[in-house]
VOBAVO-253117 format. One line per field, with one value per atom (N, C-alpha, C): atom name; x, y, z; residue number from 1. Coordinates in Angstrom, 3 decimals. Layout:
# residues N
site <- [CA,...] $
x <- [X,...] $
y <- [Y,...] $
z <- [Z,...] $
pos <- [NUM,...] $
This chain:
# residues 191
site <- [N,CA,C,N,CA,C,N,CA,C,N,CA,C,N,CA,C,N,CA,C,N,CA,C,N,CA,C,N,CA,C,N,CA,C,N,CA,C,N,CA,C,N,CA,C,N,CA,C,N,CA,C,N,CA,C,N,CA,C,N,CA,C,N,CA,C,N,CA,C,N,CA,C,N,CA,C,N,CA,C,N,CA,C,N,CA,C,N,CA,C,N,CA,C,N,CA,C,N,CA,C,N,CA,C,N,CA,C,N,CA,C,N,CA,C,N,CA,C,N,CA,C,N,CA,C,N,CA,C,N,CA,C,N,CA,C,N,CA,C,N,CA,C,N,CA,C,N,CA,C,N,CA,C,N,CA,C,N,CA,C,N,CA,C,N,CA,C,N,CA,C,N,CA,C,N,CA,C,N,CA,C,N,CA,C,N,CA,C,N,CA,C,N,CA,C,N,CA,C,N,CA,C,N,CA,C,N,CA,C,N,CA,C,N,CA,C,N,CA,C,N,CA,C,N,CA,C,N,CA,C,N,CA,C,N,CA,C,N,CA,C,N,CA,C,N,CA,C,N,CA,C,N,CA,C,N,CA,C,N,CA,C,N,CA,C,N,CA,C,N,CA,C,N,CA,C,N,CA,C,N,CA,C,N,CA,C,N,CA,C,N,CA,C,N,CA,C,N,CA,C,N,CA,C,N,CA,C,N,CA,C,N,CA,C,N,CA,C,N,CA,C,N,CA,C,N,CA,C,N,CA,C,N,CA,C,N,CA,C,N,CA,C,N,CA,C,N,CA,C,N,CA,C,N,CA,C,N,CA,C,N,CA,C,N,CA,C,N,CA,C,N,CA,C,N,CA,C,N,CA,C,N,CA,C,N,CA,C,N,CA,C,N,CA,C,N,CA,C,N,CA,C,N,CA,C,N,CA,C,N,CA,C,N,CA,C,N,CA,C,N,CA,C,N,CA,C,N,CA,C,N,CA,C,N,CA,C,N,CA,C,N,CA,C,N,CA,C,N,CA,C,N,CA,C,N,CA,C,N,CA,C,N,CA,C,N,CA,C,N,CA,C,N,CA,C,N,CA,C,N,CA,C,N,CA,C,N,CA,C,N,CA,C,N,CA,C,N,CA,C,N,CA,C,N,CA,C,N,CA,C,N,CA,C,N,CA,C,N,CA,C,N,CA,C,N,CA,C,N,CA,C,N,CA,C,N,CA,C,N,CA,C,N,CA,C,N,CA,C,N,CA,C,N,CA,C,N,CA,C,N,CA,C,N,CA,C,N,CA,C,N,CA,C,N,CA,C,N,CA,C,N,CA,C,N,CA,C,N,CA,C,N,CA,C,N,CA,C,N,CA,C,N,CA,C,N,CA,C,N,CA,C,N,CA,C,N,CA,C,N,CA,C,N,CA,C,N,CA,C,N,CA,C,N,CA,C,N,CA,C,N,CA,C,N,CA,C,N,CA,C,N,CA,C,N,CA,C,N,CA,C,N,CA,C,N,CA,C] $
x <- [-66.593,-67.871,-68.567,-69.290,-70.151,-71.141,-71.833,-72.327,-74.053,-74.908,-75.950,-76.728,-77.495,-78.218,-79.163,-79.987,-80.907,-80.056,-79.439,-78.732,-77.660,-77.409,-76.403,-78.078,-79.179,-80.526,-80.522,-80.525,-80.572,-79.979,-78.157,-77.516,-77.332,-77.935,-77.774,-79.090,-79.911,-81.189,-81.897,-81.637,-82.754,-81.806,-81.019,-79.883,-79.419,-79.872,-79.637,-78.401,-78.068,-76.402,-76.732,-75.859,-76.082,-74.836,-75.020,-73.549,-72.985,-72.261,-71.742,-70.535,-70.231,-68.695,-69.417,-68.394,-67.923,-69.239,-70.216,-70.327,-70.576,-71.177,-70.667,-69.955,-69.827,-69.275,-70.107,-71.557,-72.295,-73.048,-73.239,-74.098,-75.729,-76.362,-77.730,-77.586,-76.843,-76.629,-76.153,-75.259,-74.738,-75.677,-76.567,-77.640,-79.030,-79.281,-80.097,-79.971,-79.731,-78.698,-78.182,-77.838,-77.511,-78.606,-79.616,-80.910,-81.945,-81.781,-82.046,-81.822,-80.855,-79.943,-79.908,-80.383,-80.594,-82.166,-83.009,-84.343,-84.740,-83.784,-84.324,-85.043,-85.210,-85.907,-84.711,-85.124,-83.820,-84.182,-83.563,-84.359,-83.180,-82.974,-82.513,-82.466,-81.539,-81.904,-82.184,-80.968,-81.369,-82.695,-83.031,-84.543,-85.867,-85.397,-86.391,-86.584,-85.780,-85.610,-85.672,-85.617,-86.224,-88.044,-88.823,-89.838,-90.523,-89.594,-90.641,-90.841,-89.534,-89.676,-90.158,-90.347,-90.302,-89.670,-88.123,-87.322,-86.098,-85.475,-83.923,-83.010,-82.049,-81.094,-80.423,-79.989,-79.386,-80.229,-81.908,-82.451,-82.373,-82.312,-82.477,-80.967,-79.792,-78.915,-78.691,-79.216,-79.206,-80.225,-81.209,-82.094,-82.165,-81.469,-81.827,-80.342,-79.230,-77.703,-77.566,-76.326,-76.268,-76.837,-76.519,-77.363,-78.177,-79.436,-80.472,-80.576,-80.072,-80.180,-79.735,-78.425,-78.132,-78.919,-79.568,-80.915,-82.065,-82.424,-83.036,-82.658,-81.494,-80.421,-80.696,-80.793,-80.665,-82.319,-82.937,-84.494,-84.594,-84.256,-84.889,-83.798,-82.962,-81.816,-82.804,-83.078,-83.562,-85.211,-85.984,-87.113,-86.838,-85.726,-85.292,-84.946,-83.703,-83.002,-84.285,-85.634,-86.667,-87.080,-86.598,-87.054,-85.653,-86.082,-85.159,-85.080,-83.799,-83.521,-84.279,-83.551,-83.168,-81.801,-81.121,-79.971,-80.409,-79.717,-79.897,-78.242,-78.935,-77.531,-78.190,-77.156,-76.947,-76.383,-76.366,-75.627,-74.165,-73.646,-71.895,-71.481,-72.321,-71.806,-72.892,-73.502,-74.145,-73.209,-71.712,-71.258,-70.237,-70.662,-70.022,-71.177,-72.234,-72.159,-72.230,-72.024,-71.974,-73.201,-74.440,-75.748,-75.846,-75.329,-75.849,-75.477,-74.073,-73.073,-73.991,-74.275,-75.189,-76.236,-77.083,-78.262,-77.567,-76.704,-76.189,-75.321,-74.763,-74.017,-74.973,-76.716,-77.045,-77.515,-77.025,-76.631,-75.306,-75.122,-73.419,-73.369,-72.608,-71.681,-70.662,-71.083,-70.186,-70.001,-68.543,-67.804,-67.285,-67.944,-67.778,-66.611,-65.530,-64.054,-63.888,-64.206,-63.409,-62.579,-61.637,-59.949,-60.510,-59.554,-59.954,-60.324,-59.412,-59.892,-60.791,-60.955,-62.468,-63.363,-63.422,-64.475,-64.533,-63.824,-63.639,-64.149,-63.678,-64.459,-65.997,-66.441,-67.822,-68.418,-68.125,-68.792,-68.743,-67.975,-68.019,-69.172,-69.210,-70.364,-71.509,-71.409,-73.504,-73.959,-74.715,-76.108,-76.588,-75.999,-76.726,-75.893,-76.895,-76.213,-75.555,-73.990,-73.807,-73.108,-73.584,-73.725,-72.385,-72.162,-70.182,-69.430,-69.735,-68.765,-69.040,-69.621,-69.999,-69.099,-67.505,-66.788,-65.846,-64.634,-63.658,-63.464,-62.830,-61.590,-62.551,-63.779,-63.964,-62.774,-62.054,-60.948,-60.221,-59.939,-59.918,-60.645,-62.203,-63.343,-63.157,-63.029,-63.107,-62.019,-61.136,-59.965,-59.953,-60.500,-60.639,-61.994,-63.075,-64.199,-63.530,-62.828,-62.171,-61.226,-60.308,-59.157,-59.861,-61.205,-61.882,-62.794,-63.237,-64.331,-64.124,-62.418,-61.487,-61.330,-61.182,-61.056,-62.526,-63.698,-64.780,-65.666,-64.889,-65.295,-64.870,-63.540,-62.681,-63.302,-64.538,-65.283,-66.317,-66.428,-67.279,-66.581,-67.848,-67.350,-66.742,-66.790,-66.261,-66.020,-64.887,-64.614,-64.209,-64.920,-64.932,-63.917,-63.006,-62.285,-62.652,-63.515,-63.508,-62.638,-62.530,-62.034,-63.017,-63.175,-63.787,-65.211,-65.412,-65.986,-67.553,-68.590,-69.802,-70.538,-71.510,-72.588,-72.870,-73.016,-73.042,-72.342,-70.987,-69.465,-69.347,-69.553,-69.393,-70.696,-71.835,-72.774,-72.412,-72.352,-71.739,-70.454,-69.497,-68.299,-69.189,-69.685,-70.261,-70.444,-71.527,-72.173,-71.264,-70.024,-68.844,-68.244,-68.064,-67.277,-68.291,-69.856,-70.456,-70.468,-70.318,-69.683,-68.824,-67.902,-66.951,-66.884,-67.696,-67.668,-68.843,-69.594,-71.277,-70.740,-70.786,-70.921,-71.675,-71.580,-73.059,-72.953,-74.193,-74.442,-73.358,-72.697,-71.785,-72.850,-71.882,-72.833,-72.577,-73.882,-74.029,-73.112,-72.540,-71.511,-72.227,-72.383,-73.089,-73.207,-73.196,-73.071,-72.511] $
y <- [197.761,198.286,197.274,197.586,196.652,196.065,195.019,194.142,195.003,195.027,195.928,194.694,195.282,194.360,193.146,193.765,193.042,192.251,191.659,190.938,189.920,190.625,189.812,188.758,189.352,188.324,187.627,187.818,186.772,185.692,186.119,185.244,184.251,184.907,184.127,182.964,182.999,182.160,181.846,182.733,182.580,181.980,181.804,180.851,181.569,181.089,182.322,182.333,183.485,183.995,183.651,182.994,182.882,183.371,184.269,184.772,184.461,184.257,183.091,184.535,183.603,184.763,184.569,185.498,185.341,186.219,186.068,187.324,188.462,189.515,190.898,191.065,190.300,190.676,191.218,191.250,192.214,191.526,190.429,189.171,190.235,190.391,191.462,192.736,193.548,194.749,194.954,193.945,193.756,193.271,191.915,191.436,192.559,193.462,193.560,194.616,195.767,196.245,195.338,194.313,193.483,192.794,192.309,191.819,192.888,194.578,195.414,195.394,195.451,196.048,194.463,193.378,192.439,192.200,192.882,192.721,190.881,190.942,189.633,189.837,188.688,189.074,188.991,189.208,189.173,188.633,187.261,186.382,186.393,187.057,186.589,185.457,184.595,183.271,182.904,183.782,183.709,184.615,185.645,186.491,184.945,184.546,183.399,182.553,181.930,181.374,181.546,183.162,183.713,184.020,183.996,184.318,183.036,182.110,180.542,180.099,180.310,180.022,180.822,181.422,183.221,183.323,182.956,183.178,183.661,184.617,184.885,184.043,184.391,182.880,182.928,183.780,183.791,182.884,183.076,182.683,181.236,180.541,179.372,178.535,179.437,178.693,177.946,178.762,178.839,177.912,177.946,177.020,175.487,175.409,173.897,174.069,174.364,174.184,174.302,174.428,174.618,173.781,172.488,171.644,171.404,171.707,171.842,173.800,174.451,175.577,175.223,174.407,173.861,172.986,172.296,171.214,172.158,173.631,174.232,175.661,175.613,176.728,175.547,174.397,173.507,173.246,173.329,173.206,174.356,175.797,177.113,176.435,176.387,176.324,175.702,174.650,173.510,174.285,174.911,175.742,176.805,177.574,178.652,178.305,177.274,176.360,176.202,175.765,175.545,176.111,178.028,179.082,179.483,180.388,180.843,182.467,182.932,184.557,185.038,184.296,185.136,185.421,186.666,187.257,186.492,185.432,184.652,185.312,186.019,185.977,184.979,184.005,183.282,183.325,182.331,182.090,182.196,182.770,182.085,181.090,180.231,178.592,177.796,178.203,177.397,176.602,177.053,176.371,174.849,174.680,173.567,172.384,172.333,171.221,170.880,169.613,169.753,169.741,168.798,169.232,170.586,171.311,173.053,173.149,172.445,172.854,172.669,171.733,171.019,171.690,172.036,173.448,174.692,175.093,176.128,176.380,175.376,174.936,174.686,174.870,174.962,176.463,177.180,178.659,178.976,180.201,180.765,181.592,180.569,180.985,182.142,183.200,184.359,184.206,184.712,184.537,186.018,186.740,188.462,188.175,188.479,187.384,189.223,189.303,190.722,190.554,191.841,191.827,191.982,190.923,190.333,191.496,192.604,193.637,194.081,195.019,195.373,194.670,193.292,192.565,192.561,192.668,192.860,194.133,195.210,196.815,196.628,196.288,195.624,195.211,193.808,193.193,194.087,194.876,195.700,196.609,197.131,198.032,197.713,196.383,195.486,195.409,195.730,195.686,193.887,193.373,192.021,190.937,190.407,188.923,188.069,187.772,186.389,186.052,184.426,183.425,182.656,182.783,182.285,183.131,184.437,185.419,185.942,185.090,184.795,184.685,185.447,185.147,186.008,186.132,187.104,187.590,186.527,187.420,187.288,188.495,188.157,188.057,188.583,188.515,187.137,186.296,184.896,184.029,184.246,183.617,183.489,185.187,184.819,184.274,184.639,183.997,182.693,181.391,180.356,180.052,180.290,180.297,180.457,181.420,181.980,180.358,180.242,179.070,177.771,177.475,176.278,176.401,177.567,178.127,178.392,178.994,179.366,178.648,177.372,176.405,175.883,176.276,176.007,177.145,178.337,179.573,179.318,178.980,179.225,178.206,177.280,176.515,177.471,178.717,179.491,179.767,179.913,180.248,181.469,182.769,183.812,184.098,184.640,185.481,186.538,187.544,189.309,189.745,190.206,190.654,192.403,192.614,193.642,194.037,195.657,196.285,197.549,198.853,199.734,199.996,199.187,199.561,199.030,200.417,200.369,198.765,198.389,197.547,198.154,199.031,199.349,199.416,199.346,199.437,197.940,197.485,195.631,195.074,195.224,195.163,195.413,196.783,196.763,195.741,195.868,194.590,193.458,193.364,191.535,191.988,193.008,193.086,192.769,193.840,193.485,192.048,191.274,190.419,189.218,188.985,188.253,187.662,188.494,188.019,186.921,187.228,186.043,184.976,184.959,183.805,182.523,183.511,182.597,182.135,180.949,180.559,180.108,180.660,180.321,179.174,178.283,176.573,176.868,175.296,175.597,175.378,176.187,176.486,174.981,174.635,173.143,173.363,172.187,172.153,171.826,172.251,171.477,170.151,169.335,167.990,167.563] $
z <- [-21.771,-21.342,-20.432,-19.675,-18.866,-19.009,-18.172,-19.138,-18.539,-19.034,-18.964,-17.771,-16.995,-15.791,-16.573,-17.290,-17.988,-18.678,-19.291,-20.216,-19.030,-18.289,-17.257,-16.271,-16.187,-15.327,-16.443,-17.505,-18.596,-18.728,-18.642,-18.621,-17.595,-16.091,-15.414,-14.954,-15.857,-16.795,-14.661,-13.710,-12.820,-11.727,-11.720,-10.846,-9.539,-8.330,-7.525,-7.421,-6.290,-5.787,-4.202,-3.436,-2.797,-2.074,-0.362,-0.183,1.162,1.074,2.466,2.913,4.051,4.971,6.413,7.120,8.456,8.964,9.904,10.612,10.407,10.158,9.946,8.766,7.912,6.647,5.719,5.769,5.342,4.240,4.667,3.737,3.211,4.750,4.229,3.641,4.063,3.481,2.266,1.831,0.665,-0.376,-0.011,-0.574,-1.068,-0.190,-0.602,-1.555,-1.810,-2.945,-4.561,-4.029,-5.269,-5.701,-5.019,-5.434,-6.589,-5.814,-6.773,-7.838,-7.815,-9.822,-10.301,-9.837,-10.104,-11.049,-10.085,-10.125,-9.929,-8.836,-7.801,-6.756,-6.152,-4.695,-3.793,-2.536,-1.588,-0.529,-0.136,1.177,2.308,3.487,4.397,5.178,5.134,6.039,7.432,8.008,9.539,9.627,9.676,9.393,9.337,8.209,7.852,9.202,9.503,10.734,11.859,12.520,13.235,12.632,12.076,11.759,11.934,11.150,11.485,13.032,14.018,14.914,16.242,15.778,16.867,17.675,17.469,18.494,17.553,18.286,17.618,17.802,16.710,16.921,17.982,19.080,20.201,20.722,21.226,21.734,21.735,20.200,19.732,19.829,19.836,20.344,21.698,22.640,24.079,24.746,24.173,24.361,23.876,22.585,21.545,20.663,21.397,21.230,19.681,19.217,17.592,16.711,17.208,16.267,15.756,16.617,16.734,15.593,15.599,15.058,13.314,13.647,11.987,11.154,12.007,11.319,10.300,11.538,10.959,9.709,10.229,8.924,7.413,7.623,6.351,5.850,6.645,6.445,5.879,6.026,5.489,4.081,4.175,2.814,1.755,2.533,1.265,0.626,1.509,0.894,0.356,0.431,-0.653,-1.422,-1.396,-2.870,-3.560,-3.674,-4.717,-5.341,-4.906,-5.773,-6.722,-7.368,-8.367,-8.397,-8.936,-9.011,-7.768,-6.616,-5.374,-5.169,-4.125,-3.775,-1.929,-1.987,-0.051,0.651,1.752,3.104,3.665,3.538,4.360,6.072,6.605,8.517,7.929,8.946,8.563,8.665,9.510,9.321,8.302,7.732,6.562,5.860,5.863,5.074,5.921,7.325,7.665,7.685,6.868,6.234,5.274,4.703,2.981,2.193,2.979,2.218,1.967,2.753,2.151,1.180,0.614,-0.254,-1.860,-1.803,-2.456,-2.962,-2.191,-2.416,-3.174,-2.224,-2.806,-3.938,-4.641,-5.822,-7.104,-6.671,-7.927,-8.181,-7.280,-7.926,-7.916,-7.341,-7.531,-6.112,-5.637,-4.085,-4.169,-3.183,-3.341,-2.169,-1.534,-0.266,0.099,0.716,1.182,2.399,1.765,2.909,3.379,4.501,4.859,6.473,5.582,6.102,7.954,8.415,9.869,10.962,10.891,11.900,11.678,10.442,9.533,10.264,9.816,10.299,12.193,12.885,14.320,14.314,13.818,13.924,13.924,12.457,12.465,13.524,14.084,15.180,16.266,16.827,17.999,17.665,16.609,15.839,16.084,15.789,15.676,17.108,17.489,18.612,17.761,17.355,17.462,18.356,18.926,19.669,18.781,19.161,17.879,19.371,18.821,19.633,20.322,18.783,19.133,19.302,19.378,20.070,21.299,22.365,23.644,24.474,24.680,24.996,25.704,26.355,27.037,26.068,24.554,23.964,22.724,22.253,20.863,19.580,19.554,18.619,18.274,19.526,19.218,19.056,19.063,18.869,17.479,16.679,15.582,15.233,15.196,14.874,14.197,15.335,15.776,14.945,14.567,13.335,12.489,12.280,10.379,10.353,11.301,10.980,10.275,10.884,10.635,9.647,9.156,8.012,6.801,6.734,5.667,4.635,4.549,3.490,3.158,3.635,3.201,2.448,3.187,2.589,0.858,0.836,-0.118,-1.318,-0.906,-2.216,-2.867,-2.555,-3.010,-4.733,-5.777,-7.030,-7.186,-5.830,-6.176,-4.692,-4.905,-3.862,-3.275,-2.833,-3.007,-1.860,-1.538,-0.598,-0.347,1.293,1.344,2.630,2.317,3.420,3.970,3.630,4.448,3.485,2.040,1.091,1.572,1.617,1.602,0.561,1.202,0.905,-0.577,-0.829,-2.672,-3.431,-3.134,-3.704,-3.960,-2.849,-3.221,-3.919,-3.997,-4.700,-6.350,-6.384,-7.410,-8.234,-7.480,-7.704,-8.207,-7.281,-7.821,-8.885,-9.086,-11.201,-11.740,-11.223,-12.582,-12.249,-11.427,-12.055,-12.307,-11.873,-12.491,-13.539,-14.591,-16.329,-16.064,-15.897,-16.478,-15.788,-14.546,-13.992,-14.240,-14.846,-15.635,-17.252,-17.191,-18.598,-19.725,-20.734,-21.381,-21.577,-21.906,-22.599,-24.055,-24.145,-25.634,-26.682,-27.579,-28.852,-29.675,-30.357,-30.599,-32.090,-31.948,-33.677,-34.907,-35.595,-37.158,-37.327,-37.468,-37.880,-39.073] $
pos <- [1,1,1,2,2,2,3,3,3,4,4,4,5,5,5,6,6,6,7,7,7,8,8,8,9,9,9,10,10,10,11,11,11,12,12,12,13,13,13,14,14,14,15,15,15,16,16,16,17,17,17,18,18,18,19,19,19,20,20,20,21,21,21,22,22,22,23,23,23,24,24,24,25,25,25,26,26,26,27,27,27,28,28,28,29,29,29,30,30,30,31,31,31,32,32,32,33,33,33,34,34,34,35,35,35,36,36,36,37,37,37,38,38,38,39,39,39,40,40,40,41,41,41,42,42,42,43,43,43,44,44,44,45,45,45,46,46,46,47,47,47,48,48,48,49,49,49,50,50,50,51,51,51,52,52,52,53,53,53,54,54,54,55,55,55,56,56,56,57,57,57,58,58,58,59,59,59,60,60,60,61,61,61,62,62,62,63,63,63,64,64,64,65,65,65,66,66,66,67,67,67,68,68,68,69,69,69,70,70,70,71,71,71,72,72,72,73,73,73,74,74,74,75,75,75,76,76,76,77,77,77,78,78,78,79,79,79,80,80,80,81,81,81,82,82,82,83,83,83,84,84,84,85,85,85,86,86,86,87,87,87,88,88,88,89,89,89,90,90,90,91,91,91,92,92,92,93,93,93,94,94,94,95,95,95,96,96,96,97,97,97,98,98,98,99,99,99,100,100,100,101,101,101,102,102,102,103,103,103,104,104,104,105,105,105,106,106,106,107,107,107,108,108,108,109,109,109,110,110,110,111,111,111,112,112,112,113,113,113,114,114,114,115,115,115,116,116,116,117,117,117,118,118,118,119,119,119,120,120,120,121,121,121,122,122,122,123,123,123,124,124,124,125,125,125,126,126,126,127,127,127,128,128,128,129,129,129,130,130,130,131,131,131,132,132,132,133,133,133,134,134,134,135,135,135,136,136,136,137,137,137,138,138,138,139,139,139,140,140,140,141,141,141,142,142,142,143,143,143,144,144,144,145,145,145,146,146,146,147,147,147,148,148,148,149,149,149,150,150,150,151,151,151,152,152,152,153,153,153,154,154,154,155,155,155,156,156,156,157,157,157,158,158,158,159,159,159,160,160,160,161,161,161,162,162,162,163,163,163,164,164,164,165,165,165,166,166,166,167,167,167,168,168,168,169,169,169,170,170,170,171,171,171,172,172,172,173,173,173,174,174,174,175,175,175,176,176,176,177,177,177,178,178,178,179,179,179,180,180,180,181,181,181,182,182,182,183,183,183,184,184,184,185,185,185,186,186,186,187,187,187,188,188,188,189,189,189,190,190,190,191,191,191] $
């Protein structure tokens, strides 16, 4: 049987989820859905970062180069990390540096890994600017992100593999496999 919502916010005593992946893997859409049946809040990061700065991140790449964009992806990180029982989409590169890792390790890293074309269908789909797919051949753009992202993706505590499955289908998933990946405090021994 499944583990009931209320009893699973319990167990997870306020600890956010935080959800990392490529691009178009559906970090917001997925988030905000799971924040529901959570009865969390739901903070977008890049959103955040466009709002503080009033510029979109295209804008902010182009103007003040990535670095300058990752300084501030870690500044929003570190003021969300202070709250508790939020559902955060994260940037897709949040995770190339390790201070993020850090922030985000005192909740539970979920990695929305979806199957490479899927995710290419997607991006052709989005009306949004992404920055690093600025290029002739998007397909080797990504390519070339996934090759270098993959083993950092892969430090996430969970990792969801999708293919054509709706933002509530994987929402859901997470509920179920949340359980077994949260562990309760050990039970103290008698003396």
């Amino acid at each position: 049987m499944a583990e009931t919502t209320p009893s699973l916010r319990q167990r997870l005593g306020g600890r956010s989820l935080y959800l990392i992946g490529m691009m178009g893997s559906g970090k917001s859409s997925t988030g905000r859905p799971l924040a529901e049946r959570l009865g969390y809040g739901f903070v977008d990061a890049d959103a955040v970062i466009e709002q503080v700065t009033g510029s979109n991140i295209s804008e902010i790449f182009e103007r003040d180069g990535e670095d300058h964009f990752r300084d501030l992806e870690t500044q929003v990180l570190r003021s969300i990390s202070e709250r508790h029982s939020l559902v955060v989409a994260t940037g897709g590169g949040i995770v190339t540096r390790s201070e993020n890792w850090g922030m985000m390790h005192q909740g539970i890293v979920i990695w929305l890994d979806v199957e490479r074309d899927q995710l290419l269908l997607r991006l052709q789909k989005d009306s949004t600017q992404r920055p690093l797919l600025q290029m002739n051949d998007p397909g080797e753009a990504v390519d070339e992100i996934l090759s270098r992202r993959r083993p950092l993706y892969n430090e996430a505590d969970l990792t969801v593999v999708i293919g054509t499955e709706t933002a509530d289908v994987v929402a859901d998933g997470i509920i179920q496999l949340l359980p077994e990946l949260i562990k309760d405090p050990p039970k103290q021994r008698p003396e």
